[in-house]
C-alpha positions in Angstrom: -78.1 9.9 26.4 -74.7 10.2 24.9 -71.9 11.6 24.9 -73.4 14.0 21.6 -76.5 14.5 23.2 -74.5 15.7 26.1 -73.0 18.1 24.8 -75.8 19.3 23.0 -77.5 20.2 26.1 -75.0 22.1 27.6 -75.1 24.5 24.6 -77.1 27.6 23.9 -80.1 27.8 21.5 -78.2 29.0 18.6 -75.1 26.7 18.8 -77.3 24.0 20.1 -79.8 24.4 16.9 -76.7 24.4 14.4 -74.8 22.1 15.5 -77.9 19.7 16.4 -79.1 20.0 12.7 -75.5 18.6 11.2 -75.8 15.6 13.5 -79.1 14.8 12.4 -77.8 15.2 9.0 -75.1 13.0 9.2 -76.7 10.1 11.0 -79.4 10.0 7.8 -76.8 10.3 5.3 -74.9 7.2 7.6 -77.2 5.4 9.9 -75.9 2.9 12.4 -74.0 5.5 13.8 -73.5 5.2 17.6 -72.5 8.2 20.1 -68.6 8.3 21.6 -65.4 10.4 21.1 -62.8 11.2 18.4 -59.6 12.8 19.7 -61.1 13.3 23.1 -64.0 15.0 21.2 -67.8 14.2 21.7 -68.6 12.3 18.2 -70.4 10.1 15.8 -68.8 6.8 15.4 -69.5 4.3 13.0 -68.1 0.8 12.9 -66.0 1.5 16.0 -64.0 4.6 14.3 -64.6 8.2 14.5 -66.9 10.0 12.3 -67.6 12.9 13.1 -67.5 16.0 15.6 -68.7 19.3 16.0 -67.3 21.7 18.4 -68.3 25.3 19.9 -65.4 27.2 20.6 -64.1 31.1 21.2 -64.7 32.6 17.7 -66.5 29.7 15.4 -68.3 26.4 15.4 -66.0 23.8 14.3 -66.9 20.9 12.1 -64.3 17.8 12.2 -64.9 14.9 9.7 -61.2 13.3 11.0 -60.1 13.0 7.2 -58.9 15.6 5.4 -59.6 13.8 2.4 -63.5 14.1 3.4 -63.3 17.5 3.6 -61.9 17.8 0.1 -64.7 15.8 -1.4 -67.0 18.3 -0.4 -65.3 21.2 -1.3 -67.5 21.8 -4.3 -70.6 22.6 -1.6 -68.4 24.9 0.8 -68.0 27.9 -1.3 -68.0 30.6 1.2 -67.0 28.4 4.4 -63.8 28.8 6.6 -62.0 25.4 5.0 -58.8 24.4 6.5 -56.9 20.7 6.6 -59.1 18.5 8.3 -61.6 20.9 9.2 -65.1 23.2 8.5 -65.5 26.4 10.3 -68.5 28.2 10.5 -70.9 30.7 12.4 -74.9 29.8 13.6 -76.0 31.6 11.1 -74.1 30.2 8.1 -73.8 26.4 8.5 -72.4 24.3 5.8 -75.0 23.4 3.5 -76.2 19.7 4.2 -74.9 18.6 0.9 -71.8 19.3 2.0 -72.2 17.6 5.5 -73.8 14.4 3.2 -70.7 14.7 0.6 -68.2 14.9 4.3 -70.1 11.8 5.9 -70.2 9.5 2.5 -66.7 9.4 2.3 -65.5 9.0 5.9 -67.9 6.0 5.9 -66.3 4.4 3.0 -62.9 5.6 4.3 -64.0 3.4 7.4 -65.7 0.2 5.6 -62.3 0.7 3.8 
């Protein structure tokens, strides 16, 4: 276990199924990815660095790339998502598509190989 898989389990069906499918999507799209924190965040890392972490909270499900940038080079796959500086918000029901997470995940990993 991890700290990802932690969090995972402490979630409910819904948020856990969600959230749990954009993981899986981004460790295909960048494997050797290894479980930690970003920010104080559970996360994927990869190559030491933060990659990615999604987050439950009050009103939405948060999706955190840590790059701005990686969020703008998927912006052409999140027409009709909650798309802020940094940062992808979304319900259960309506997750980003996982082109989208791919697009988000392809960058931050060259971001990090740099």
């Amino acid at each position: 276990m991890g700290t990802v898989d932690d969090y995972l389990d402490g979630l409910d069906p819904a948020d856990r199924e969600a959230i749990g499918r954009i993981y899986a999507v981004a460790r295909d799209a960048v494997p050797d990815t290894a479980q930690g924190k970003g920010y104080g965040m559970p996360a994927l890392t990869y190559r030491g660095s933060p990659l990615l972490s999604v987050m439950r909270t009050k009103k939405h499900i948060g999706l955190y790339p840590f790059s701005p940038e990686a969020v703008d080079a998927a912006r052409p796959f999140l027409d009709g998502v909650d798309v802020d500086k940094g940062t992808v918000r979304f319900q259960p029901a309506t997750p980003p598509s996982d082109a989208a997470i791919r697009a988000m995940m392809s960058f931050r990993r060259d971001q990090i190989v740099g």
